[in-house]
Structures are given as structure tokens and as C-alpha cells.
DRENTIDO-112626 format. One record per atom (N, C-alpha, C): residue in one letter; residue number from 1; atom name; x, y, z. Coordinates in pm, 1 decimal, padded with zeros to 6 digits. Atoms other than C-alpha are relative to their C-alpha. Example, Ala and Ser with C-alpha at 12.3 -4.5 7.8 and 13.67 -1.06 7.14 Angstrom:
BEGIN
NODE  type  seq  atom        px        py        pz
NODE     A    1     N   00089.0  -00119.0   00000.0
NODE     A    1    CA   01230.0  -00450.0   00780.0
NODE     A    1     C   00090.0   00120.0   00000.0
NODE     S    2     N  -00082.0  -00119.0  -00006.0
NODE     S    2    CA   01367.0  -00106.0   00714.0
NODE     S    2     C  -00077.0   00109.0   00073.0
This chain:
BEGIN
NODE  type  seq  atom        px        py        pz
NODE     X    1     N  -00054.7   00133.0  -00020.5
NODE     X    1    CA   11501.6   10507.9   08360.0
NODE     X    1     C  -00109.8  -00104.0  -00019.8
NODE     X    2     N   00137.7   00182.2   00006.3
NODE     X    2    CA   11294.1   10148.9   08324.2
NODE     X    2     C   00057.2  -00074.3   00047.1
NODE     X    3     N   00010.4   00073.8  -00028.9
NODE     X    3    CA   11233.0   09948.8   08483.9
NODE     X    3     C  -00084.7  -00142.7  -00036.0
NODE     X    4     N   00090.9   00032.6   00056.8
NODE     X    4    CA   11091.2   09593.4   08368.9
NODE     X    4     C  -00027.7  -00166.1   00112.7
NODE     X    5     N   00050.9   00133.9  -00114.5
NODE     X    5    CA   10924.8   09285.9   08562.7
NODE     X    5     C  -00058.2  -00118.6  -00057.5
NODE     X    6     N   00022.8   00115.1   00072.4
NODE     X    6    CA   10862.2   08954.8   08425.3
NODE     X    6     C  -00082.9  -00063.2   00100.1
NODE     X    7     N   00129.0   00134.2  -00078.9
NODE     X    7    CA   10542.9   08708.4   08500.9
NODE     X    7     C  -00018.2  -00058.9  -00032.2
NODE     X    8     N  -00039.2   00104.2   00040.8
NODE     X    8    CA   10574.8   08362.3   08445.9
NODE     X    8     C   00008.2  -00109.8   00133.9
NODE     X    9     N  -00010.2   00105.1  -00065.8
NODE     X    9    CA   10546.3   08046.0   08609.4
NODE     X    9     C   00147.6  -00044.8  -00037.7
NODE     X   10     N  -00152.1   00002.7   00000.4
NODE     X   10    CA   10914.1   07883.0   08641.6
NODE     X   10     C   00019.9  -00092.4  -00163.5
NODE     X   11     N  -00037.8   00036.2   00138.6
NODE     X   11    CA   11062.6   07733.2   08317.6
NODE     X   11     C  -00071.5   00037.9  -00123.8
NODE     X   12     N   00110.2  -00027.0   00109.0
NODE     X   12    CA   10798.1   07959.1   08092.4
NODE     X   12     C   00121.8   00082.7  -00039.0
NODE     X   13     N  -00092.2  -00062.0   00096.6
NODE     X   13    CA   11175.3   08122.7   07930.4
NODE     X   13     C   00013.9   00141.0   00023.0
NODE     X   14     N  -00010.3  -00129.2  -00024.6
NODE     X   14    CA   11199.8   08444.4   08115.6
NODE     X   14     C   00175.0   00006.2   00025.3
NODE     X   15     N  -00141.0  -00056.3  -00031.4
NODE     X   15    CA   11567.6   08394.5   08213.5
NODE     X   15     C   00100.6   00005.0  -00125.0
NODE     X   16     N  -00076.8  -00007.9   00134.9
NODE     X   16    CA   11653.5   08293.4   07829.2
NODE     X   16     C  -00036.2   00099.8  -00023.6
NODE     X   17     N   00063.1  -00114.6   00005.4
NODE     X   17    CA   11456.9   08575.1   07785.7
NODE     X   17     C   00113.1   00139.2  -00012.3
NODE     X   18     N  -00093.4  -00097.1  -00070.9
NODE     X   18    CA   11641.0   08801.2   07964.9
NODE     X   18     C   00142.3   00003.1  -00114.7
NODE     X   19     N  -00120.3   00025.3   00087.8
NODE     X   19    CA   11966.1   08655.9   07800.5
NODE     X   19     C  -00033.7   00059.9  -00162.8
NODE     X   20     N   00031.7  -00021.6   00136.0
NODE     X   20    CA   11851.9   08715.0   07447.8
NODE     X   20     C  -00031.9   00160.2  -00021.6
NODE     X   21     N   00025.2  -00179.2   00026.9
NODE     X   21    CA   11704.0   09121.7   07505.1
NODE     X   21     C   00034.0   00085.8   00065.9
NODE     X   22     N  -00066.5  -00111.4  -00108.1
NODE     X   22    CA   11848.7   09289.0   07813.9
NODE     X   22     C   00085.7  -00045.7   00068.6
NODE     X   23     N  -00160.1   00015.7  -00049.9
NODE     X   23    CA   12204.8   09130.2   07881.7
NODE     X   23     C   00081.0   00128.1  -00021.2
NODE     X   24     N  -00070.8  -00138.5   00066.5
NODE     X   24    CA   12353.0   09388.2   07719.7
NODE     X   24     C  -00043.0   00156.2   00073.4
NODE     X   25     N   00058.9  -00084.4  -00054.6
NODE     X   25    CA   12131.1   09646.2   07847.0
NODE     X   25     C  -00104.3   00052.1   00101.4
NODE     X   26     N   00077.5  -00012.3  -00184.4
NODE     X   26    CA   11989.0   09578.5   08227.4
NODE     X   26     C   00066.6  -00086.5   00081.0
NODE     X   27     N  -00106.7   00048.9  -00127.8
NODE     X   27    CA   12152.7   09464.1   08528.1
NODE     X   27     C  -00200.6  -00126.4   00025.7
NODE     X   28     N   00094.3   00091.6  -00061.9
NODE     X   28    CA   11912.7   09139.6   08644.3
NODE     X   28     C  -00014.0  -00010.5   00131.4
NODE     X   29     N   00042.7  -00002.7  -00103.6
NODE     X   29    CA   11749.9   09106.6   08971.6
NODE     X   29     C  -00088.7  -00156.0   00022.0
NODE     X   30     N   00036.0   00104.2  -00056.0
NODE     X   30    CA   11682.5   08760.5   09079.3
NODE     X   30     C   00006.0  -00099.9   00143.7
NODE     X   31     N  -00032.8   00065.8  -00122.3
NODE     X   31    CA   11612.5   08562.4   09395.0
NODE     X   31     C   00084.1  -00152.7  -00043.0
NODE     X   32     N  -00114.3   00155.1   00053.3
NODE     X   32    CA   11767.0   08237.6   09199.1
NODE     X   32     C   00139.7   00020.7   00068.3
NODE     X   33     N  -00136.1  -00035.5  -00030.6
NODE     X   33    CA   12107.5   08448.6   09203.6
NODE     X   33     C   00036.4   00031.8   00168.0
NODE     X   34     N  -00018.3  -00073.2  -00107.2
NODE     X   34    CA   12069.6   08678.1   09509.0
NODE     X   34     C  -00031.5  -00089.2   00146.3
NODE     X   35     N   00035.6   00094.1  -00104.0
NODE     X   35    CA   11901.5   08413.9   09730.7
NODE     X   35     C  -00140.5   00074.2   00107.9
NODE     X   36     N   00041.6  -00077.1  -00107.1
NODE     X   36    CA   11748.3   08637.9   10007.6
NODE     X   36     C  -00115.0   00133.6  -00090.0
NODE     X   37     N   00091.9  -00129.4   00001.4
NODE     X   37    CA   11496.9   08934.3   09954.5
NODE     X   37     C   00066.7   00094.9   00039.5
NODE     X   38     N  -00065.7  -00094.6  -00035.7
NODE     X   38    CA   11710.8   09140.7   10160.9
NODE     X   38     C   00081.0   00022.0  -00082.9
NODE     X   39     N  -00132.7  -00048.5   00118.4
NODE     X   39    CA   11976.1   09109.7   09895.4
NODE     X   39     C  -00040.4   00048.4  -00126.7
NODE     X   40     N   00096.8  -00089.8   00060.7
NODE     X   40    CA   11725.5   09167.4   09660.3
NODE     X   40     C  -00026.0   00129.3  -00037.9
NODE     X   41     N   00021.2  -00135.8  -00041.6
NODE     X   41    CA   11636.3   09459.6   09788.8
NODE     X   41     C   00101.5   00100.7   00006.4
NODE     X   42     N  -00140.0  -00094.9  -00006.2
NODE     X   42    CA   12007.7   09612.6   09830.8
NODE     X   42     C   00039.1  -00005.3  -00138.9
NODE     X   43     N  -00045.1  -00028.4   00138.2
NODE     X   43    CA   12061.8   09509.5   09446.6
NODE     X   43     C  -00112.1   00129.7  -00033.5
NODE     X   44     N   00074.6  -00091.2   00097.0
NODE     X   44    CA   11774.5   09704.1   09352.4
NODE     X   44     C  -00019.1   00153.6   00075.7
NODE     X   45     N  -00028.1  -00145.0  -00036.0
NODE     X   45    CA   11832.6   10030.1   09584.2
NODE     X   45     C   00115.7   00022.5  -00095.3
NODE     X   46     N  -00101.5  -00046.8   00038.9
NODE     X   46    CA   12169.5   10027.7   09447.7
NODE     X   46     C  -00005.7   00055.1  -00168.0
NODE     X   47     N  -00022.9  -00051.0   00124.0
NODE     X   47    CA   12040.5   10033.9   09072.8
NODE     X   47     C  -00096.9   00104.0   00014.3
NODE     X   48     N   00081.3  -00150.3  -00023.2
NODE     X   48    CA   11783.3   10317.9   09210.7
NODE     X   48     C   00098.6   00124.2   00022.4
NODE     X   49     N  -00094.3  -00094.1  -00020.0
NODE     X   49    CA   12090.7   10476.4   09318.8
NODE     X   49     C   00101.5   00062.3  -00091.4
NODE     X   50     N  -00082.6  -00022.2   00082.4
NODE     X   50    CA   12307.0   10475.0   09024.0
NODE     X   50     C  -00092.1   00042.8  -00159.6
NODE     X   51     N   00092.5  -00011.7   00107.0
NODE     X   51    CA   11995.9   10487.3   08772.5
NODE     X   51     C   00052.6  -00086.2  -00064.4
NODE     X   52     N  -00049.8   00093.9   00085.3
NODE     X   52    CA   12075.5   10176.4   08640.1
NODE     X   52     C  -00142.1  -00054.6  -00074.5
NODE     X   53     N   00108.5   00060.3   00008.8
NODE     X   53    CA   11812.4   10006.3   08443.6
NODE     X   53     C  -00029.3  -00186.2   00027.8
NODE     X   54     N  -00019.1   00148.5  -00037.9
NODE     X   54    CA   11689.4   09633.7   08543.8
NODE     X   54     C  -00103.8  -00041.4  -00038.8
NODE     X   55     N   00167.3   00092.0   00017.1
NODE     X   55    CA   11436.6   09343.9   08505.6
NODE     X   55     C   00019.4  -00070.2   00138.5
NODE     X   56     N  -00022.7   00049.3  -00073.0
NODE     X   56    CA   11310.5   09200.3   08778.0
NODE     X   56     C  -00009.1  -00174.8  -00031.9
NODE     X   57     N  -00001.0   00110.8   00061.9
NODE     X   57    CA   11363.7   08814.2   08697.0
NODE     X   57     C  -00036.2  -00075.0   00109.4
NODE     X   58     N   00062.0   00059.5  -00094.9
NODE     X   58    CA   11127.0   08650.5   08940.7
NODE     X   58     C  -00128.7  -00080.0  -00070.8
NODE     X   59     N   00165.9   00061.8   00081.1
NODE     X   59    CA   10788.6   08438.7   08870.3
NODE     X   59     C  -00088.4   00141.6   00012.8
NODE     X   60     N   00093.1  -00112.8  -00039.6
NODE     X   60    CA   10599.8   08769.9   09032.8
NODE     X   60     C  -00128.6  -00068.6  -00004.6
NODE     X   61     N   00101.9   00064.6   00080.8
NODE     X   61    CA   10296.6   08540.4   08988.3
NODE     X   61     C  -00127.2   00082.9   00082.4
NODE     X   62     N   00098.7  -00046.1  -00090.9
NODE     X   62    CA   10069.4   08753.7   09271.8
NODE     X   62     C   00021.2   00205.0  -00019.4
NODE     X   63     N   00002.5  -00149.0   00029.1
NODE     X   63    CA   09957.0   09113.9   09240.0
NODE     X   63     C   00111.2   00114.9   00091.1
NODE     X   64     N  -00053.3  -00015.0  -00121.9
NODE     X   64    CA   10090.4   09207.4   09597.3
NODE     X   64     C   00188.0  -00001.6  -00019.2
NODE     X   65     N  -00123.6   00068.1   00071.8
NODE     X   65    CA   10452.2   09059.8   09476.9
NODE     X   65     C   00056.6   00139.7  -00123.7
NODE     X   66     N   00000.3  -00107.1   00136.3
NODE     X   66    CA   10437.5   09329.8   09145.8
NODE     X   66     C   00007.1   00132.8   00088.4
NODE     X   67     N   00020.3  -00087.5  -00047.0
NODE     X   67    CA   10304.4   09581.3   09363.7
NODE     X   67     C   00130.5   00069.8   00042.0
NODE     X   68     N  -00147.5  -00091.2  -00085.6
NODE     X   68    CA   10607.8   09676.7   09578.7
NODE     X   68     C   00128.2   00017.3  -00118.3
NODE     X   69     N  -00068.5  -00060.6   00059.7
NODE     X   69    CA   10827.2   09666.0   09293.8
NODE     X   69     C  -00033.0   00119.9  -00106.4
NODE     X   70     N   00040.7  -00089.8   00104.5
NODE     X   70    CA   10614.3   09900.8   09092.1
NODE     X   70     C   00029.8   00104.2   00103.9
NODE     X   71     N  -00006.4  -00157.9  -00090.3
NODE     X   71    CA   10566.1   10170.1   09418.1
NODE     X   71     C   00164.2  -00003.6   00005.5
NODE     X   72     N  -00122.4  -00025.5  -00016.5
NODE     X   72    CA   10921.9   10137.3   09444.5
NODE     X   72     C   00085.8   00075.2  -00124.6
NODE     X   73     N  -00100.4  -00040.0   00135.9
NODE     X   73    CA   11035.4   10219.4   09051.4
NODE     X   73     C  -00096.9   00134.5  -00047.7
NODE     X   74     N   00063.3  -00108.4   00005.6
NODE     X   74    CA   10761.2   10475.6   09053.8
NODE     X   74     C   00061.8   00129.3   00078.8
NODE     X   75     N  -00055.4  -00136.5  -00074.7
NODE     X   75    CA   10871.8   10692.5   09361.7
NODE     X   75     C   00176.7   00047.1  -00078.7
NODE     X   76     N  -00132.7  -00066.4   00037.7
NODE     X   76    CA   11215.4   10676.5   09179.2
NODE     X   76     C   00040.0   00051.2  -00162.4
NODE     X   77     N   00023.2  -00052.6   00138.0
NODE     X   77    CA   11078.8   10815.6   08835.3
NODE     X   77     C   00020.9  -00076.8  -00074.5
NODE     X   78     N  -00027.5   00149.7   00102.6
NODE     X   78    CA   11116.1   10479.6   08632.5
NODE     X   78     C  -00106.3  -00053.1  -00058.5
NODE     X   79     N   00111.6   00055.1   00114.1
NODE     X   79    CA   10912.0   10331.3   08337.9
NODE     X   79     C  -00006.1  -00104.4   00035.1
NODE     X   80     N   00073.2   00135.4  -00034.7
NODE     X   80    CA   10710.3   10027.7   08454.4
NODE     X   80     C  -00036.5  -00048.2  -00110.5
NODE     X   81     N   00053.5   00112.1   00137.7
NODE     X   81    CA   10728.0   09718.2   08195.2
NODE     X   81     C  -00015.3  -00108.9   00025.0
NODE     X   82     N   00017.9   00109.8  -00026.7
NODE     X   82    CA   10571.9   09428.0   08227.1
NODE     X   82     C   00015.6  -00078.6  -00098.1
NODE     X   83     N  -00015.7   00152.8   00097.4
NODE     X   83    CA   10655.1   09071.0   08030.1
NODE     X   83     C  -00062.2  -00077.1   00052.6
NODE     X   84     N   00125.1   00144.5  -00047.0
NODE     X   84    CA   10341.6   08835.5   08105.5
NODE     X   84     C   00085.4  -00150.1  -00080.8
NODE     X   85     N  -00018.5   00142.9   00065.5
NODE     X   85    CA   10494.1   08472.1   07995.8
NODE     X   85     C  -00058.7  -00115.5  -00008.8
NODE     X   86     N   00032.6   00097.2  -00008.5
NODE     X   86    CA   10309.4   08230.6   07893.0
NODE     X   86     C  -00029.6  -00133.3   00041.8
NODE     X   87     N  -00011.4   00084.5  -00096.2
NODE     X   87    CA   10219.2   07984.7   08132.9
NODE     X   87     C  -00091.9  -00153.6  -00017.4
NODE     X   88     N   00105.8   00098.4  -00000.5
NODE     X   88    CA   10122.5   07675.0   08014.3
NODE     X   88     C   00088.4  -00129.6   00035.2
NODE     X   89     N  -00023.9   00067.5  -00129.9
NODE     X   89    CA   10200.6   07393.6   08251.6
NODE     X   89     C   00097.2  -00107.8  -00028.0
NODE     X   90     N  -00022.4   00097.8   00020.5
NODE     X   90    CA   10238.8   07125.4   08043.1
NODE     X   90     C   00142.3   00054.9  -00064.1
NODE     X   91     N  -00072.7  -00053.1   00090.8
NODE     X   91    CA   10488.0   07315.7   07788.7
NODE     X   91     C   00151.9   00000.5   00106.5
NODE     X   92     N  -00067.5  -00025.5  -00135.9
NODE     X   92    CA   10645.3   07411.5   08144.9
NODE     X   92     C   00077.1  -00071.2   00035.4
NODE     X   93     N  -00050.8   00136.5  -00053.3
NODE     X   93    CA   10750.2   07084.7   08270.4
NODE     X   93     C   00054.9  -00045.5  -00052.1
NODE     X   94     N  -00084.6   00090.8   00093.0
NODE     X   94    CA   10879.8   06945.2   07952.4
NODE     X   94     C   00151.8   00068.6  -00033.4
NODE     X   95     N  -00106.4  -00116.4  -00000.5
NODE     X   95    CA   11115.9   07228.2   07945.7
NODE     X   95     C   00081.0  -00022.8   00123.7
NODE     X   96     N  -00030.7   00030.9  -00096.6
NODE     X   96    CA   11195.1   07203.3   08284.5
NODE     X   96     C   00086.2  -00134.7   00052.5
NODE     X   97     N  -00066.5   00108.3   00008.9
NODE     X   97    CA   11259.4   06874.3   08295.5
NODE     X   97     C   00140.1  -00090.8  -00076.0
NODE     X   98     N  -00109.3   00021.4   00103.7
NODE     X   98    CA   11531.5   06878.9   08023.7
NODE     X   98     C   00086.3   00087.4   00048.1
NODE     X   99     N  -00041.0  -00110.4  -00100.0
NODE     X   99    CA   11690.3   07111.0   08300.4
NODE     X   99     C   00130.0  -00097.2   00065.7
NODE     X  100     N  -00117.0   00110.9  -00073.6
NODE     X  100    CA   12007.9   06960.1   08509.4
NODE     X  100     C   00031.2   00085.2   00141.8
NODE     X  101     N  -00076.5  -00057.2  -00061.7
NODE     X  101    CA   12110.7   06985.9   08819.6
NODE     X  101     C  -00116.6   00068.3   00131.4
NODE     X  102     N   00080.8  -00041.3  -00128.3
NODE     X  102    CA   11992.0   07211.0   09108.0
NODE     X  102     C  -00103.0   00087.4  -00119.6
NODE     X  103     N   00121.5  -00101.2   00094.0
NODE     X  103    CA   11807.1   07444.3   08760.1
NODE     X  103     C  -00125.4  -00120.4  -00014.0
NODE     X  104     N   00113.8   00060.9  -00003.4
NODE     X  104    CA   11543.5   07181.9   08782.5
NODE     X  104     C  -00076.9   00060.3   00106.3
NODE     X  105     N   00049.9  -00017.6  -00066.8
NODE     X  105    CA   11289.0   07253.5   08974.9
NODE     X  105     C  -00130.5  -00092.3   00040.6
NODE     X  106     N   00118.6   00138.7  -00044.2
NODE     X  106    CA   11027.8   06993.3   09179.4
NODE     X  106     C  -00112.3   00058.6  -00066.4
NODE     X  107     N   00164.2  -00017.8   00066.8
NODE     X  107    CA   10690.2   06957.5   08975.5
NODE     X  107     C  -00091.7   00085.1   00079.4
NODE     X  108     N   00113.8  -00014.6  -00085.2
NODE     X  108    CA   10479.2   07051.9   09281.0
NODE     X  108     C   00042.4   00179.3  -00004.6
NODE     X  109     N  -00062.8  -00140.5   00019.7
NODE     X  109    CA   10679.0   07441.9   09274.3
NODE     X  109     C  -00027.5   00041.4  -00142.5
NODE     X  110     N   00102.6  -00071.5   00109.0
NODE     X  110    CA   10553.2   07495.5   08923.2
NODE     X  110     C  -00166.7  -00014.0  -00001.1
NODE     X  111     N   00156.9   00034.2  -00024.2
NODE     X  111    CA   10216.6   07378.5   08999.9
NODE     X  111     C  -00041.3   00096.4   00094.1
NODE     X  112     N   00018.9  -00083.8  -00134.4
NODE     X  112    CA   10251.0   07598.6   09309.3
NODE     X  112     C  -00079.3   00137.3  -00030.9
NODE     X  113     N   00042.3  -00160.2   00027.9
NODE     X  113    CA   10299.7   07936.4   09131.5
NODE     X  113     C  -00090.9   00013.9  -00093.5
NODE     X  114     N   00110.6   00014.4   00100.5
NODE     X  114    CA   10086.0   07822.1   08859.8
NODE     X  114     C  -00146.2   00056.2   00035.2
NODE     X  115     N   00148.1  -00064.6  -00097.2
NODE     X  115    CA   09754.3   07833.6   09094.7
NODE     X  115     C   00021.0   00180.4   00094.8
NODE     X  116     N   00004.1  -00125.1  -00068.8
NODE     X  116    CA   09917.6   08138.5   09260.5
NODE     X  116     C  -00015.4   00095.7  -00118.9
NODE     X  117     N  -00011.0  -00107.5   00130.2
NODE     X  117    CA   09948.3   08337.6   08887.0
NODE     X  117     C  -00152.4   00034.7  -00050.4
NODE     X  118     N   00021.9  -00103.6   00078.6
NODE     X  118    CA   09747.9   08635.2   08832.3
NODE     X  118     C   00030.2   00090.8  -00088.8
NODE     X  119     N  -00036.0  -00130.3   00112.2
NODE     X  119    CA   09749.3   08830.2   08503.0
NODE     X  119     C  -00003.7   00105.5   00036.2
NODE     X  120     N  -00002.2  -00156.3  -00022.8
NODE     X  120    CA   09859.5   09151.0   08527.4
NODE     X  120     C  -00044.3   00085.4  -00087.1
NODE     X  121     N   00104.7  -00113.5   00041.1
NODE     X  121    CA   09675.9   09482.7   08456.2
NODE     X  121     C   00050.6   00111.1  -00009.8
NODE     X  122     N  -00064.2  -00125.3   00008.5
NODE     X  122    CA   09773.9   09814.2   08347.9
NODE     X  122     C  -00060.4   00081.5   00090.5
NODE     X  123     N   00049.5  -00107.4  -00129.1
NODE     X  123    CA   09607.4   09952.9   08640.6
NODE     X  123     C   00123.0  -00058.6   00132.4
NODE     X  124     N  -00088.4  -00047.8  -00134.3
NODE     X  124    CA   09855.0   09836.2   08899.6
NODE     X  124     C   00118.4   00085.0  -00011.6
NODE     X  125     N  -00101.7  -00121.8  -00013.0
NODE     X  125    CA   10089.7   10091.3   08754.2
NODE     X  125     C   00110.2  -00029.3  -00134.5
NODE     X  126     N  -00058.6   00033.4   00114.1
NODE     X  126    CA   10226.0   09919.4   08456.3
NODE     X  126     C   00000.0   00100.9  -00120.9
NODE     X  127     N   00009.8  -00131.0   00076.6
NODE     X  127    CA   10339.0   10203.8   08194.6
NODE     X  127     C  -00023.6  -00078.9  -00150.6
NODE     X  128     N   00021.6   00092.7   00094.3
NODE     X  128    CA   10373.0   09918.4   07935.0
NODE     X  128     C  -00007.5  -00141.4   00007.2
NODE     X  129     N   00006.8   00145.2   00046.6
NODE     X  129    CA   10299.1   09532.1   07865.8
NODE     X  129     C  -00060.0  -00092.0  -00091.9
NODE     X  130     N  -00021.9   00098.0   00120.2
NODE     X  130    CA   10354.2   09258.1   07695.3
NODE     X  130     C  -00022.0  -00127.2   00025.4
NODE     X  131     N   00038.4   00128.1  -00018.7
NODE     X  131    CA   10258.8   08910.4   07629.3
NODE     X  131     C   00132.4  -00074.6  -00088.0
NODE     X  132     N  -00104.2   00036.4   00069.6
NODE     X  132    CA   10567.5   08683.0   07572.5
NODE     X  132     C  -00033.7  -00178.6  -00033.6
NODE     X  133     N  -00014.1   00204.3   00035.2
NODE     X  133    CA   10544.6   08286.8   07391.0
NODE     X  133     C   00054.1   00002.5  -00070.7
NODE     X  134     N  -00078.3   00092.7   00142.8
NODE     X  134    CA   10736.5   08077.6   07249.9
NODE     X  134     C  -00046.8  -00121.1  -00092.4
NODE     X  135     N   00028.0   00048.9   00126.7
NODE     X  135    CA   10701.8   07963.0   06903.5
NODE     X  135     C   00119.4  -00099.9  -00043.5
NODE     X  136     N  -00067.1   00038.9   00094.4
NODE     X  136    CA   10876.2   07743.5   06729.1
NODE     X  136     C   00173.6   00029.7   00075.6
NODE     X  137     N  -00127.5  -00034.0  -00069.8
NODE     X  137    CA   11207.1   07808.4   07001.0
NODE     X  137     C   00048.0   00103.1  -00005.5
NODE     X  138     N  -00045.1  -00137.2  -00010.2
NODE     X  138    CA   11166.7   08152.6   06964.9
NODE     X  138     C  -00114.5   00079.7   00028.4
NODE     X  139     N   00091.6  -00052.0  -00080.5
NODE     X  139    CA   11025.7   08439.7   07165.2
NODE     X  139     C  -00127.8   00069.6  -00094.8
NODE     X  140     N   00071.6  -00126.0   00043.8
NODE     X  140    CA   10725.8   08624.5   07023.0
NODE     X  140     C  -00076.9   00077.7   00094.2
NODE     X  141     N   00020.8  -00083.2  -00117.1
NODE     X  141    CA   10626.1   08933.5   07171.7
NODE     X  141     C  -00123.8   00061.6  -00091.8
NODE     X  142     N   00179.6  -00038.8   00040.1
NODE     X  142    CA   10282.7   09093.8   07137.3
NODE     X  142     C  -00053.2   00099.9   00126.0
NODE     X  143     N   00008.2  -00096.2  -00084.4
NODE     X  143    CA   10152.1   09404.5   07311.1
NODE     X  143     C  -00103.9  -00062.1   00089.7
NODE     X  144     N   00116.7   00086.7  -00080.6
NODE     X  144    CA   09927.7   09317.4   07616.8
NODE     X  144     C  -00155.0   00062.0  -00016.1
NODE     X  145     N   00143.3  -00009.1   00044.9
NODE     X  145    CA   09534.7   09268.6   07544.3
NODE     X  145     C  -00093.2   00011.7   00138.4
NODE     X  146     N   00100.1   00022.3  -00086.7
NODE     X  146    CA   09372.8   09217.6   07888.7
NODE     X  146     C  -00025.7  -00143.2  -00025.2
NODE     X  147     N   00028.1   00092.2   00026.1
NODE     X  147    CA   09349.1   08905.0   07763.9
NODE     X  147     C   00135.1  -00147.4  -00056.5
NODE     X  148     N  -00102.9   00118.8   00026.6
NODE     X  148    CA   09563.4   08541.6   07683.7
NODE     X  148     C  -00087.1  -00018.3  -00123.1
């Protein structure tokens, strides 16, 4: 089974993302939708339970954050994939801001997770990753370097 986890500051295109490569083929896991952690947490036993595959569609921007969903898709025999997204601030905001509604989100909450975002490492358990930007209004994907 796979499992895959997206890292991204908020409006860096992980939920178009999502829409565009694993609608079709992963159940999503978001606190946007779910609200709570606890509910969270009961979506994603339940796709441990059925072997469903998912992304987790969160910022994840802290190691700690990654962590528990990796020991968790590990003990249940699942391929760990990471999607690093491009996090650049300014790009962020302008995006964001062309947003409506409650999908906006206050400046100071991307700035937030911004300073909180660590790159992730194929040592916390990651089986594969990837570096995701957008070009030209479309995703390009690129295997991960250790490096931006």
C-alpha cells in the first residue's frame, strides 16, 4: 500500500495537486476537511484498515508532524512518499490572495508555517521524494536532491 505526505507552506498547490494526480486514486486526509486531529486520525486508521491508499494533505511543515505519520504507515507495511512543495512566500500570497471566502487564509498563518518549514530527509523514513513547483501553471515534479 502507499502512503504519501505533502510539505508545503499553505497556498504552495498541494490541494490542486492532489486534484490533478491522486483523485482518482487516494482517499485525502486533511485537517481543512476533517477539522479535528482526532478525526484525522479515525480517517486514517480506517484507510489502515481497509488498505486504502492516501495523501496526507496537510502543510506537515515540522519533522515531529511527518514523523507520526510515517511510524504509523510503516508499522502498517505502507510505502512512504513525500511531495516537498515549493515554498516561496511571495509566489504564496499572490495565490492565496486570489482565494475567496473562508479558502483564504490570514498572511501571518503562511508566514507562520513558513518559519516553522523544515525540508524533509530520506532518513526520517521516507521510501521516496519529490520536489514539486509550479511552472508556468503547471506542476513539475523532480526527484528529491537534499537540496532546493
Amino acid at each position: 500500500m502507499e502512503s504519501i505526505i505533502f510539505i508545503g507552506i499553505q497556498a504552495a498547490g498541494k490541494t490542486t495537486f492532489y486534484k490533478n494526480h491522486f483523485f482518482d486514486t487516494h482517499i485525502r486526509i486533511s485537517l481543512d476537511q476533517l477539522n479535528t486531529k482526532n478525526k484525522q486520525n479515525q480517517f486514517l486508521q480506517t484507510c489502515f484498515d481497509t488498505q486504502s491508499k492516501f495523501v496526507i494533505d496537510n502543510t506537515n511543515p515540522e519533522v515531529q508532524t511527518r514523523k507520526e505519520f510515517i511510524e504509523k504507515a510503516k508499522q502498517h507495511k505502507y510505502k512512504v512518499i513525500g511531495y516537498y512543495f515549493s515554498s516561496e512566500i511571495k509566489k504564496a500570497i499572490e495565490r492565496n490572495n486570489r482565494r475567496v471566502g473562508k479558502k483564504r487564509i490570514p498572511e501571518i498563518g503562511i508566514k507562520g508555517t513558513f518559519n516553522k518549514l523544515v525540508l524533509p530527509k530520506f532518513e526520517e523514513g521516507f521510501d521516496e521524494l519529490y520536489f514539486v513547483k509550479i511552472v508556468d501553471d503547471t506542476f513539475e515534479i523532480t526527484p528529491w536532491k537534499d537540496e532546493i
